[in-house]
FITORKE-94755 format. One line per field, with one value per atom (N, C-alpha, C): x, y, z. Coordinates in pm, whole numbers, plus 32768, in hexadecimal, padded with zeros to 4 digits. Layout:
<lumkols>
east = [X ...]
north = [Y ...]
up = [Z ...]
</lumkols>
This chain:
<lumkols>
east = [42DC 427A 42A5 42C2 430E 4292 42AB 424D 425D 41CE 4218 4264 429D 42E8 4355 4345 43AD 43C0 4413 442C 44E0 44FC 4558 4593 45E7 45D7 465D 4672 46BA 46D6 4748 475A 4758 46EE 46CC 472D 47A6 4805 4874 4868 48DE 48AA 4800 47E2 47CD 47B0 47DB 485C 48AA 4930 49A2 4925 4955 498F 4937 4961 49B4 49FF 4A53 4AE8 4B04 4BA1 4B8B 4B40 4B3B 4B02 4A9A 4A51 4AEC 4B49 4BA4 4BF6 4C45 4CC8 4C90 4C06 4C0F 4BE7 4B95 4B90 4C41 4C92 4CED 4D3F 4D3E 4D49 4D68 4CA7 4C99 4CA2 4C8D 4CD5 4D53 4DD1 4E68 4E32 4E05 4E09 4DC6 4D63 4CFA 4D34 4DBA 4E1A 4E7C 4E9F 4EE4 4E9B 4E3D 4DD6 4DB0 4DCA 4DAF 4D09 4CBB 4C2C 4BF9 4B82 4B48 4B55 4B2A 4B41 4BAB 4C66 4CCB 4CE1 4D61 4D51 4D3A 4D63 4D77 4CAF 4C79 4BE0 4BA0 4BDE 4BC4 4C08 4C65 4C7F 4C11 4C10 4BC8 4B30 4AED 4A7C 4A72 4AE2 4AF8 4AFC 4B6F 4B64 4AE8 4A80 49FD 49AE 49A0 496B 497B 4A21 4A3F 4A0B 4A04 49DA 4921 48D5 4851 4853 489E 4844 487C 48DB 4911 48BA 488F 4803 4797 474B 4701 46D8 4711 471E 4745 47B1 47BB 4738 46E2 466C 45ED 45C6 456D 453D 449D 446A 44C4 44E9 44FF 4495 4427 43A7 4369 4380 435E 439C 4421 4484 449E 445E 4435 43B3 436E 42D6 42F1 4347 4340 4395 4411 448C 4423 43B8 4386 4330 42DC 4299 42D6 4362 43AA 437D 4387 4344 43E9 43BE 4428 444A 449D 44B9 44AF 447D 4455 44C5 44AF 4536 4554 44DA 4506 4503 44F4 452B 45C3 45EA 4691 4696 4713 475C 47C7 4789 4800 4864 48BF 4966 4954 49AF 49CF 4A00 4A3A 4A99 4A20 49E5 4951 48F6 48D7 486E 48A2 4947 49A3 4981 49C2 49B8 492F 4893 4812 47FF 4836 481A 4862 48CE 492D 4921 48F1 489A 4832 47DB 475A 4769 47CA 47C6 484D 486D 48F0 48C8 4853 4838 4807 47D3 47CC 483A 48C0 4924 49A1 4989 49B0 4982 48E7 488C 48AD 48D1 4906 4986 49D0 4A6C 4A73 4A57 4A30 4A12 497E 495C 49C5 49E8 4A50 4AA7 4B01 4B5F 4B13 4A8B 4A78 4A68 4A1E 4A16 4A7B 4B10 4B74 4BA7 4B66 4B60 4B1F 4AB2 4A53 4A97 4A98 4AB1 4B25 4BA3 4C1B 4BD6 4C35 4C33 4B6A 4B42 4AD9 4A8A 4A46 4A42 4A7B 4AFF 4B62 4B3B 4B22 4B24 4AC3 4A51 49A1 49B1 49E3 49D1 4A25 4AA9 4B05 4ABF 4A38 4A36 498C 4986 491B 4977 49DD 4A0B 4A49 4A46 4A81 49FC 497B 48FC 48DA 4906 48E4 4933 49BA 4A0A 49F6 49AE 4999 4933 48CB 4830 4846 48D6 48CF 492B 4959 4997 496E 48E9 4863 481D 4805 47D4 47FF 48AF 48D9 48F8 48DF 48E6 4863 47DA 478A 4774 47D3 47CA 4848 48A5 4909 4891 485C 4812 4780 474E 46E7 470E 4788 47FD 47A9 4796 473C 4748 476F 47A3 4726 46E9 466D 4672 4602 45ED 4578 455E 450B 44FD 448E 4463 4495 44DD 451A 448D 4447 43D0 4378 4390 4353 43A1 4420 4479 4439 4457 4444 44A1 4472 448F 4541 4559 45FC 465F 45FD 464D 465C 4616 45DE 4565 4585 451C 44FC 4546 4532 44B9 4479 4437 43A4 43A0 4347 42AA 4274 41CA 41AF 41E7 41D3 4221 4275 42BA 423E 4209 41D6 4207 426B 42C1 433E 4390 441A 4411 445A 4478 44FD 4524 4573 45D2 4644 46AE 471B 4746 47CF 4838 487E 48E0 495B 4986 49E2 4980 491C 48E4 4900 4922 4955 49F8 4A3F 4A8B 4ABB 4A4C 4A64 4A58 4AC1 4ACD 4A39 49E5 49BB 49D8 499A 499B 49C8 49B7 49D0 4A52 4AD9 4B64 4B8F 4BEB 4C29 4C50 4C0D 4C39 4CD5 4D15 4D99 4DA4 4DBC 4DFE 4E55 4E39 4EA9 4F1E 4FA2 5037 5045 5076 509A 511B 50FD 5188 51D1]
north = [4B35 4AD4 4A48 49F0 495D 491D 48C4 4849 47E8 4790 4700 46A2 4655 45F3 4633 46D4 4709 46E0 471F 46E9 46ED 4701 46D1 4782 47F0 4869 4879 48BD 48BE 4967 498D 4A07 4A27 4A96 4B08 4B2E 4B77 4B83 4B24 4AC1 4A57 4A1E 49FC 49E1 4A59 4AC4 4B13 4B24 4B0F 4B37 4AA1 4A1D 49B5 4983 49E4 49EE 4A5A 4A9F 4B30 4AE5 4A94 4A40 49F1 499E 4967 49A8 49D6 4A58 4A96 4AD4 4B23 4AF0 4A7F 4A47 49F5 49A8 4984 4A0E 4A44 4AAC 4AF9 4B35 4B61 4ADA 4A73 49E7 4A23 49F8 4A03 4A7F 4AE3 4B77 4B80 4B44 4B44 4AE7 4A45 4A27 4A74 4AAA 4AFC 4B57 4B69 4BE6 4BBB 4B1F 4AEF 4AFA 4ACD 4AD6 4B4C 4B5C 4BF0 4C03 4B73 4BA4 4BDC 4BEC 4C28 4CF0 4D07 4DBC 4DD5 4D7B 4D9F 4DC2 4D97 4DC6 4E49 4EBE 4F29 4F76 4F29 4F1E 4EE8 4E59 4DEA 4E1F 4E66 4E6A 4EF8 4F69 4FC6 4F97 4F45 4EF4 4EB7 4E75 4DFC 4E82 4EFD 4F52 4F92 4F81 4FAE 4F7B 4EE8 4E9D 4E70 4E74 4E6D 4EB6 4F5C 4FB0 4FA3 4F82 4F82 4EEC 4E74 4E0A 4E2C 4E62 4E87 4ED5 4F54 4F8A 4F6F 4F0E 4E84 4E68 4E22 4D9F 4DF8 4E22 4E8B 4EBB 4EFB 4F54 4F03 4EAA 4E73 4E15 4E29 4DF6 4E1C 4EAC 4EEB 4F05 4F23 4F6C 4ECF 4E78 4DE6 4DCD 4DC2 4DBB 4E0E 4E86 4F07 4EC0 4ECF 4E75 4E15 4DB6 4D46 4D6C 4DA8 4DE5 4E31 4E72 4EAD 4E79 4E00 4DBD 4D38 4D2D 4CDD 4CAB 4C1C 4BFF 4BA2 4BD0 4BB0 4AED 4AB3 4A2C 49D2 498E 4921 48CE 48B0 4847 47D3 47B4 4730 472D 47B2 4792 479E 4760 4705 4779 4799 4814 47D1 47C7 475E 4784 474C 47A5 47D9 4813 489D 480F 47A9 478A 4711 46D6 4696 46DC 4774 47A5 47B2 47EF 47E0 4776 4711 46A6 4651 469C 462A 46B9 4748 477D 4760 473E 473E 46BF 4621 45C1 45B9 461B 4640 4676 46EA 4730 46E9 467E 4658 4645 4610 45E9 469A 46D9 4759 478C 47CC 47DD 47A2 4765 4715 4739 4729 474F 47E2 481E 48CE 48E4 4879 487B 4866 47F2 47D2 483E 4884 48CD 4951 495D 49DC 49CD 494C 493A 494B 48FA 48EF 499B 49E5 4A77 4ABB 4A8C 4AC1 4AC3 4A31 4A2D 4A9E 4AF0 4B51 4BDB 4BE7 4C54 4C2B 4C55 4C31 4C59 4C05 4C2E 4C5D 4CAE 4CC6 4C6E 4BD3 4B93 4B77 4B5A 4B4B 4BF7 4C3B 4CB9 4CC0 4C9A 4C9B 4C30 4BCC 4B51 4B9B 4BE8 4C2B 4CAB 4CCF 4D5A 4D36 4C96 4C63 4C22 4BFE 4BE4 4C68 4CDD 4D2C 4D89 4DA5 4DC9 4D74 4CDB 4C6D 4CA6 4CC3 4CF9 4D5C 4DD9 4E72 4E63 4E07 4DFC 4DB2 4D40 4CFA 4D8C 4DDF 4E4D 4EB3 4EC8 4EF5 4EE6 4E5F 4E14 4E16 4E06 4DF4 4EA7 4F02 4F9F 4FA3 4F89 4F4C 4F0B 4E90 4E3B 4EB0 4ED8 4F2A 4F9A 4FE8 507A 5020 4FA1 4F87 4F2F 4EFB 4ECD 4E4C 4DF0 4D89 4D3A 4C9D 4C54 4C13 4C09 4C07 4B73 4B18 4A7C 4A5F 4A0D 49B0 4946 4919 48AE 4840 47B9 47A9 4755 4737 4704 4772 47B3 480F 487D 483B 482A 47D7 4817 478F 471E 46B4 462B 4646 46A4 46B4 46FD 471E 475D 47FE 4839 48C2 490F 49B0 49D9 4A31 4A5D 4A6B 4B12 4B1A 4B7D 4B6B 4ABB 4A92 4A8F 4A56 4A75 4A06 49D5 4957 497D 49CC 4A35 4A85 4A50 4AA0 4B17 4AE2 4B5B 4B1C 4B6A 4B54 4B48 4B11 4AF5 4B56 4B7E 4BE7 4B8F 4BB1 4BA7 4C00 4BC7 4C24 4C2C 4C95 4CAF 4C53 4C24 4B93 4B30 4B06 4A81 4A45 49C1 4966 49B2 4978 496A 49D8 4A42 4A43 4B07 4B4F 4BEA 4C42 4CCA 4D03 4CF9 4D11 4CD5 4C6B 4C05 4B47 4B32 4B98 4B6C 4B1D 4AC6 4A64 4AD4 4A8A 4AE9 4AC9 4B35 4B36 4B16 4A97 4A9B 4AFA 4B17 4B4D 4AFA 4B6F 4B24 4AFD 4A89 4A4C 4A8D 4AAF 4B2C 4AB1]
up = [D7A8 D7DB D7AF D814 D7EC D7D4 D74A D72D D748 D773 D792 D741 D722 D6CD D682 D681 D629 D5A1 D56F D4BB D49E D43B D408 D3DD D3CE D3C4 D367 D2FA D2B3 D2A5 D26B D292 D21B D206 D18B D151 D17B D14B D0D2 D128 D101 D09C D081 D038 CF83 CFDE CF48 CF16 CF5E CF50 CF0B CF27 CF07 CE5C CE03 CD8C CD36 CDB4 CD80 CD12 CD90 CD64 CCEE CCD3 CC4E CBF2 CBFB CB86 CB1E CBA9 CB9A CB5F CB75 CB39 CACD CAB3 CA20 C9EA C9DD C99E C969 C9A4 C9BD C95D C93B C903 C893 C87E C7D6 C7A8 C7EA C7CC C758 C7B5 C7C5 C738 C71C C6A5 C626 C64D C5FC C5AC C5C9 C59C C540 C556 C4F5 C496 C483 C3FB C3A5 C334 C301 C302 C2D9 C2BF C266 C246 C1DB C1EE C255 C264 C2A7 C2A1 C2CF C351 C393 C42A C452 C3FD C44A C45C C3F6 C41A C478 C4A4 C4E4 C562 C567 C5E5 C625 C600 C5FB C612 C5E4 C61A C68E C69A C70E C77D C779 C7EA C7F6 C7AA C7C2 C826 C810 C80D C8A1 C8C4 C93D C9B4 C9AA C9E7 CA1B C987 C98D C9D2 C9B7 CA11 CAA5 CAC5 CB49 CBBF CB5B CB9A CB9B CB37 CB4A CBD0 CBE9 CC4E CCC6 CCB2 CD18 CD6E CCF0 CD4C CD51 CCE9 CD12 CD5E CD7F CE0E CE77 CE85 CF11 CF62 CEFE CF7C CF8A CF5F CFA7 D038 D020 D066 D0FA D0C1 D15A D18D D151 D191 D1B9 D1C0 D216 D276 D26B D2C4 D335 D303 D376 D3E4 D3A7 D3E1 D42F D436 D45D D4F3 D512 D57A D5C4 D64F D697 D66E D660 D66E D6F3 D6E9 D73A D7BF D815 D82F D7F1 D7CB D77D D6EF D6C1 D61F D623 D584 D5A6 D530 D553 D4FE D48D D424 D3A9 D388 D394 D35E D2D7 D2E4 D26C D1E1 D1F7 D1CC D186 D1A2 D1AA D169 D17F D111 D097 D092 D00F CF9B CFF1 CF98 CF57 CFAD CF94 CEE0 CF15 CE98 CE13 CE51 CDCD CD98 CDCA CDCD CD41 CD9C CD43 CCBF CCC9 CC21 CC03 CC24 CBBE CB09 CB04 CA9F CA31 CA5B CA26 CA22 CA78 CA79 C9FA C9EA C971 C8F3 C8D2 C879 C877 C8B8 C8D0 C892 C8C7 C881 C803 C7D4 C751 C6E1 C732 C6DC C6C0 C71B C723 C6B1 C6C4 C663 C5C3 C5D1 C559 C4BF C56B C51C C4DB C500 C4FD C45A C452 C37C C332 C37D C328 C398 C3F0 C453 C4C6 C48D C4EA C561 C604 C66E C6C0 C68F C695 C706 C6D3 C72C C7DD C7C9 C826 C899 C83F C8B2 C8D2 C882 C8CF C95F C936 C9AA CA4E CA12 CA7F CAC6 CA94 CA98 CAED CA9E CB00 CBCA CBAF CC3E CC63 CC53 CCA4 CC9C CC75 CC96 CD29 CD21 CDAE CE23 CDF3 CE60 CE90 CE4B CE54 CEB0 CEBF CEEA CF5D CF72 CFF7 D06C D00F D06E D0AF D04B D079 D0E4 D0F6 D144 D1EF D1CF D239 D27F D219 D252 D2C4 D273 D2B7 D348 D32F D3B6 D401 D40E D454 D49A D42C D476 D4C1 D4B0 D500 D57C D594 D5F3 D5E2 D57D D574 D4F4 D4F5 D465 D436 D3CC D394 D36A D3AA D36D D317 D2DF D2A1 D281 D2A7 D2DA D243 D263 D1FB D181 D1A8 D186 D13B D14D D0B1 D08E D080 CFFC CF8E CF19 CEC6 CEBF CE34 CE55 CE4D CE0A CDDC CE50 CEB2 CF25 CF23 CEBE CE79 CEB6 CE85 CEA3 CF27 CF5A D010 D01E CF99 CFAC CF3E CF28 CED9 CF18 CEB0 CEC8 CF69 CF59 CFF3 D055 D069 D0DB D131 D18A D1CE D22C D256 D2B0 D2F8 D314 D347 D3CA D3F8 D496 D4A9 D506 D544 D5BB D5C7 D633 D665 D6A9 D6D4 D673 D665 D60C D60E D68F D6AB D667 D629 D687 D5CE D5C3 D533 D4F5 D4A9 D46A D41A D407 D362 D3BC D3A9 D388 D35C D384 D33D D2BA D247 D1E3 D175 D1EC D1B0 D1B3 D1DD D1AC D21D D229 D27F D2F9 D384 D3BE D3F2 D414 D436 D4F2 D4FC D596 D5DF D64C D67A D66F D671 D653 D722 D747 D7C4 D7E9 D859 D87D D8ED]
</lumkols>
């Protein structure tokens, strides 16, 4: 059902999936330094934690707010003609924007644990971007078996460009599986090669 004036539509995907790559490589960072450091309970403790730690924030994030995520996936309402479909490349950057300043405060802290608990840190933050990646792949299994790429409205996002399944998300808008930039689950889509 098209609305008048349309909105601005950002893709569910791209936006969860917008914090996999940095989560991952600083994490994976201060990891790799976290190891130089012996620490107070030694690496071969510190590392044994950190692979804990990795696994549990991975399945984290991973699973939670899925039955959010189905409830709106189901109630998905067709998109408009005149809502404007935002590049993949555009929702990227308003998130990574927003949490730059936490992202940092994340890194930081990572390194800092590494004095009391080698590595440890570094693998929570990595284990937090590949839980983002696990959940945007989810997503896009999702959009493949419902032949349909899932939007939201970019206006209740929060102020950081976050959130695509938050308390001000009323519901997703729905499209064609061609229609914006961005692959079933947020990855760059691949052009055809020109024969």
């Amino acid at each position: 059902m098209a609305r008048v004036g349309g909105h601005g539509l950002a893709r569910v995907a791209v936006v969860v999936r917008a914090g996999a790559a940095p989560l991952w490589w600083l994490g994976v960072f201060a990891a790799g330094v976290g190891v130089l450091v012996p620490g107070l309970t030694g690496r071969r403790i510190g590392v044994l934690a950190g692979a804990a730690s990795f696994i549990v924030a991975t399945a984290v994030v991973a699973y939670v707010r899925r039955k959010r995520y189905t409830a709106l996936t189901r109630s998905a309402a067709r998109a408009g003609k005149h809502d404007v479909l935002q590049d993949r490349a555009v929702a990227v950057r308003n998130w990574r924007r927003g949490h730059r300043w936490w992202l940092l405060l994340a890194f930081v802290a990572a390194l800092g644990s590494a004095f009391a608990v080698p590595a440890v840190g570094g693998m929570l933050l990595a284990g937090c971007g590949a839980g983002l990646r696990l959940k945007a792949a989810w997503l896009g299994r999702r959009e493949r078996a419902e032949n349909a790429l899932l939007w939201v409205r970019v206006d209740w996002l929060d102020r950081r460009g976050g959130r695509p399944a938050g308390k001000a998300v009323k519901g997703y808008r729905s499209t064609g599986i061609a229609a914006g930039d961005a692959a079933p689950g947020g990855a760059r889509r691949r052009t055809a090669a020109l024969v």
